[in-house]
PyMOL Python script that loads the backbone (N, CA, C, O; Angstrom):
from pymol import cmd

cmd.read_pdbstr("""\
ATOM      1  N   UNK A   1    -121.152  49.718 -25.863  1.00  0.00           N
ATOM      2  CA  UNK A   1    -119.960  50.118 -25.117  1.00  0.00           C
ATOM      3  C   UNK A   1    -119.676  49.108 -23.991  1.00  0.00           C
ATOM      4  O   UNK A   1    -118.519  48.769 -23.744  1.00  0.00           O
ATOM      5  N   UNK A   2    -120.768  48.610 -23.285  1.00  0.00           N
ATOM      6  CA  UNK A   2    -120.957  47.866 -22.449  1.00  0.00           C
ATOM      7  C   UNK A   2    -120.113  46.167 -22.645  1.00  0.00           C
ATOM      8  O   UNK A   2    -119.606  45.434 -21.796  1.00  0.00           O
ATOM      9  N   UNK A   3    -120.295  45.981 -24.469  1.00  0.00           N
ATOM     10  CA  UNK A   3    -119.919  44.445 -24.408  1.00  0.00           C
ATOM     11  C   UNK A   3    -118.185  44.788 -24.538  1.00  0.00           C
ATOM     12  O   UNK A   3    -117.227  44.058 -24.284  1.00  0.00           O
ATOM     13  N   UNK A   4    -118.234  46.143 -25.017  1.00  0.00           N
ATOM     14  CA  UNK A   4    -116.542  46.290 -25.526  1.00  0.00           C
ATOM     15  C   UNK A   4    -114.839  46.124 -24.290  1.00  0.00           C
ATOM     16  O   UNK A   4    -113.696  45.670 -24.235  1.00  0.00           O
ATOM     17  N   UNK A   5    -116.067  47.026 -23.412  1.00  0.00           N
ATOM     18  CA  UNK A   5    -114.941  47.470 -22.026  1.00  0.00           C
ATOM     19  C   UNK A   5    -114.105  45.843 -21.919  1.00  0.00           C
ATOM     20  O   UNK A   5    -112.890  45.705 -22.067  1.00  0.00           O
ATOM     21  N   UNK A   6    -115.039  44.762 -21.645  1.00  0.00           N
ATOM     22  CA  UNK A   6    -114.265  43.481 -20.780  1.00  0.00           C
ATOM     23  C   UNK A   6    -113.333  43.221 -22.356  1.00  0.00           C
ATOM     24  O   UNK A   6    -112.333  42.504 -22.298  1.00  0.00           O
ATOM     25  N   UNK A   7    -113.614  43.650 -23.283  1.00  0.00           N
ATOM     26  CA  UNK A   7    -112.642  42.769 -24.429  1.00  0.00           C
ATOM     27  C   UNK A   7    -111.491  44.256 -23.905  1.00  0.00           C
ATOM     28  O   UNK A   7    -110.688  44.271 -22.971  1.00  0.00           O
ATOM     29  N   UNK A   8    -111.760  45.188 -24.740  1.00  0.00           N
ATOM     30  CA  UNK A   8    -110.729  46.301 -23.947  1.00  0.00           C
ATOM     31  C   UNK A   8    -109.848  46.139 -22.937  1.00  0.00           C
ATOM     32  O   UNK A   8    -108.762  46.714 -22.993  1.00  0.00           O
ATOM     33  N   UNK A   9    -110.191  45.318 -21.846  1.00  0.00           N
ATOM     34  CA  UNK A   9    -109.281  45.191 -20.446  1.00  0.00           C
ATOM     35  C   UNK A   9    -108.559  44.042 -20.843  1.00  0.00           C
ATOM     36  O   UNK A   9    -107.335  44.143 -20.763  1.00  0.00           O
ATOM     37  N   UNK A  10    -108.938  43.173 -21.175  1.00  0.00           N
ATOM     38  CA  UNK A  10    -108.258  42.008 -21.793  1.00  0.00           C
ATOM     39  C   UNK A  10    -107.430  42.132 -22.845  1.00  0.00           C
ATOM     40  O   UNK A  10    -106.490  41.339 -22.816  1.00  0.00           O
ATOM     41  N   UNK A  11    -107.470  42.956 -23.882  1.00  0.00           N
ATOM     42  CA  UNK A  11    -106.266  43.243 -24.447  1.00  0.00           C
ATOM     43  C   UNK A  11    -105.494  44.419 -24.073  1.00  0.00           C
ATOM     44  O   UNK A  11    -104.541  44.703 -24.799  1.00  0.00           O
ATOM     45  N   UNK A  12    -105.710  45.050 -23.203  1.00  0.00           N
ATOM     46  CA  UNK A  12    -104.945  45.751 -22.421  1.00  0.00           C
ATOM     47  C   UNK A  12    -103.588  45.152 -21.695  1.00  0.00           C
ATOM     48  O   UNK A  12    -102.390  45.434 -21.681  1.00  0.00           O
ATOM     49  N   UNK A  13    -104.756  43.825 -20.895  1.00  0.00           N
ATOM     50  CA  UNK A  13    -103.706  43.188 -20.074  1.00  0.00           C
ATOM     51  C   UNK A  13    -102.446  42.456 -21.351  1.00  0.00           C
ATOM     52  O   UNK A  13    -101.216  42.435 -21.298  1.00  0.00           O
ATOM     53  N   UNK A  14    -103.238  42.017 -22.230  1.00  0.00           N
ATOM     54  CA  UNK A  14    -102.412  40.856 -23.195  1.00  0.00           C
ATOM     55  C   UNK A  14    -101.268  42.011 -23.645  1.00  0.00           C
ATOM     56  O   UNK A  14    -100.074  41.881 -23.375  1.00  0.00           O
ATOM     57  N   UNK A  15    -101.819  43.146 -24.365  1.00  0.00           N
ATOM     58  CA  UNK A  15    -100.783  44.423 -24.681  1.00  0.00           C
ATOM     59  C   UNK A  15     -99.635  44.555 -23.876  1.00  0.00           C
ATOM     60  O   UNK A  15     -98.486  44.642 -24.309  1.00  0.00           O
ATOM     61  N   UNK A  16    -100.007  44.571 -22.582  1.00  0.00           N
ATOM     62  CA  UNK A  16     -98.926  44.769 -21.292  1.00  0.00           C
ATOM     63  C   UNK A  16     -97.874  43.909 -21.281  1.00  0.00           C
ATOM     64  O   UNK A  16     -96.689  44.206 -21.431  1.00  0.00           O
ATOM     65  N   UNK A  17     -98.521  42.433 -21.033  1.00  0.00           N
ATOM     66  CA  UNK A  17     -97.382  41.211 -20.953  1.00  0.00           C
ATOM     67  C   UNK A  17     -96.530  40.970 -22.462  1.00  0.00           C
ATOM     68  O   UNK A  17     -95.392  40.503 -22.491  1.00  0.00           O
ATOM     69  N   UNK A  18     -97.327  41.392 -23.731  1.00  0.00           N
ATOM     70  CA  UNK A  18     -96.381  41.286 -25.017  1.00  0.00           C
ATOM     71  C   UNK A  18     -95.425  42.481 -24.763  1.00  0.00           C
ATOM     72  O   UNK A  18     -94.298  42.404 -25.253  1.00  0.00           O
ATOM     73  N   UNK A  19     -95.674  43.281 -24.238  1.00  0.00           N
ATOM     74  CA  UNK A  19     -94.772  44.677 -24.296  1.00  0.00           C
ATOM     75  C   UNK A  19     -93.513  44.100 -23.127  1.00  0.00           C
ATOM     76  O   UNK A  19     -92.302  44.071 -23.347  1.00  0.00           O
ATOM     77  N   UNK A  20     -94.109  43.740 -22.065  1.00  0.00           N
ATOM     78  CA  UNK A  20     -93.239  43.035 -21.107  1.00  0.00           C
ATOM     79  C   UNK A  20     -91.862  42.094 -21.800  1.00  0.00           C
ATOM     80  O   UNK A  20     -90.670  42.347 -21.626  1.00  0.00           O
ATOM     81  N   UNK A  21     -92.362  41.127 -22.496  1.00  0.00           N
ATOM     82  CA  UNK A  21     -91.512  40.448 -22.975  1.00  0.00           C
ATOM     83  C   UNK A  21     -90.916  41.267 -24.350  1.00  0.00           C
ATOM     84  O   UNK A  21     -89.978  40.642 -24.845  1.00  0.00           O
ATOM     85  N   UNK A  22     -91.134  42.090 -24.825  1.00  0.00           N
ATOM     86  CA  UNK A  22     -90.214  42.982 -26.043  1.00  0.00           C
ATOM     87  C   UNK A  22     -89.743  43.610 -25.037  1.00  0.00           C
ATOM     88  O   UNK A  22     -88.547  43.320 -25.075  1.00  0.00           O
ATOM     89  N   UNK A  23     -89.890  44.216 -24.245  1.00  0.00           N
ATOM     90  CA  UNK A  23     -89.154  45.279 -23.248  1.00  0.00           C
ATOM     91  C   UNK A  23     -88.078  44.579 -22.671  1.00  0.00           C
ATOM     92  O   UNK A  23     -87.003  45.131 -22.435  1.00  0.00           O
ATOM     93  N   UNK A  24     -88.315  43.351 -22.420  1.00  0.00           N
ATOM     94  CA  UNK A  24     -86.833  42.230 -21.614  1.00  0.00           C
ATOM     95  C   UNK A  24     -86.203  41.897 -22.981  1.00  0.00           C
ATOM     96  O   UNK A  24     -84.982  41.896 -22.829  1.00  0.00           O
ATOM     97  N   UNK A  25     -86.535  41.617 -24.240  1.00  0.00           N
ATOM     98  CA  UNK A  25     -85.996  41.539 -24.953  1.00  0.00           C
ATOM     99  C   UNK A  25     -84.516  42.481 -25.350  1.00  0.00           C
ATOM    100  O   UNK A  25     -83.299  42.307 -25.405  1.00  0.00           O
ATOM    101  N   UNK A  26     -85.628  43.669 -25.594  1.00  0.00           N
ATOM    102  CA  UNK A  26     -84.531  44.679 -26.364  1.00  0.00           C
ATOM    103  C   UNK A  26     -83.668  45.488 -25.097  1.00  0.00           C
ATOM    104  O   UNK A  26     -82.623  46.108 -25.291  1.00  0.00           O
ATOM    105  N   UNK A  27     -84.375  45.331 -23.714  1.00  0.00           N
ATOM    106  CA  UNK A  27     -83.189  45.613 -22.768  1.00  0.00           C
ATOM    107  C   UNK A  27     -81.705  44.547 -22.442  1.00  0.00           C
ATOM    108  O   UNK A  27     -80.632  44.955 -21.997  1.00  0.00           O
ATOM    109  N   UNK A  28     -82.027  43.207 -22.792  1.00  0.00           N
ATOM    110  CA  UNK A  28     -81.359  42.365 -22.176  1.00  0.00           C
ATOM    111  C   UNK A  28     -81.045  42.007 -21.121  1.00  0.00           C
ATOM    112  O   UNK A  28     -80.019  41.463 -20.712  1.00  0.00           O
ATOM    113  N   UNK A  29     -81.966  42.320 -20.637  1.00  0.00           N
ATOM    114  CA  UNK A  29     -81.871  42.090 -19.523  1.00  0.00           C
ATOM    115  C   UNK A  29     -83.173  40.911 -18.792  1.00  0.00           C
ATOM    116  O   UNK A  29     -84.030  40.467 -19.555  1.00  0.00           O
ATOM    117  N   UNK A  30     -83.178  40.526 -17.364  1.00  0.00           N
ATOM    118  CA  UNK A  30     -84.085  39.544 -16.567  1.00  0.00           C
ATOM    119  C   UNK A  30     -84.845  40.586 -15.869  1.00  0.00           C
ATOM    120  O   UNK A  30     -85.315  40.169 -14.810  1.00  0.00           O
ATOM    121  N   UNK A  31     -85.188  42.149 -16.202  1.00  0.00           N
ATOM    122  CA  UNK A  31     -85.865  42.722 -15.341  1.00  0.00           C
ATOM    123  C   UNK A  31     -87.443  42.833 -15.539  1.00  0.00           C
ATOM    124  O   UNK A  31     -87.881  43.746 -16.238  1.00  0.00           O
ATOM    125  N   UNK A  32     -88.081  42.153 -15.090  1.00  0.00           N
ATOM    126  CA  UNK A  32     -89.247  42.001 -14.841  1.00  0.00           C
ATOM    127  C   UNK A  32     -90.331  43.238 -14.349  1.00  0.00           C
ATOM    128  O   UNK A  32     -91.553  43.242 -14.496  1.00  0.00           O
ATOM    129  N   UNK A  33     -89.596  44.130 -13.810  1.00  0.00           N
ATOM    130  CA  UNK A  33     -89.980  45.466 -12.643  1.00  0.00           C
ATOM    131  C   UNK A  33     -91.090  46.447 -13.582  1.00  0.00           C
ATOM    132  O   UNK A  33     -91.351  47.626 -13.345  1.00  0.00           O
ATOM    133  N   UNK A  34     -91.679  45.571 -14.750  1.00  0.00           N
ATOM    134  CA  UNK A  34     -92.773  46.386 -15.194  1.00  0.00           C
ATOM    135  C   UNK A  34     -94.388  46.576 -15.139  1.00  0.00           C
ATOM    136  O   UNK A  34     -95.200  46.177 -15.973  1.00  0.00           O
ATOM    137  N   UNK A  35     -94.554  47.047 -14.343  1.00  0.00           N
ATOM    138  CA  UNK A  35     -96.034  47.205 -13.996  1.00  0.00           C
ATOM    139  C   UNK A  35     -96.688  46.265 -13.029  1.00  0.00           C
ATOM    140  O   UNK A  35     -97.881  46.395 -12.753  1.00  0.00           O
TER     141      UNK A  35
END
""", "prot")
cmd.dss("prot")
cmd.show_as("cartoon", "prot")
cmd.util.cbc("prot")
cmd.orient("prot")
């Protein structure tokens, strides 16, 4: 469980910023204001 967590947080973060950029995508917008 121990070696998993740091890969876990790391694709957490990577999850976040891909979602970031589909989220500016399909809004059309330059709003950045996520998380």
């Amino acid at each position: 469980m121990l070696k998993a967590k740091p890969n876990l947080v790391s694709r957490i973060k990577t999850f976040k910023r891909d979602w970031a950029i589909v989220y500016d995508i399909l809004s059309g917008k330059d709003n950045s204001d996520f998380g």
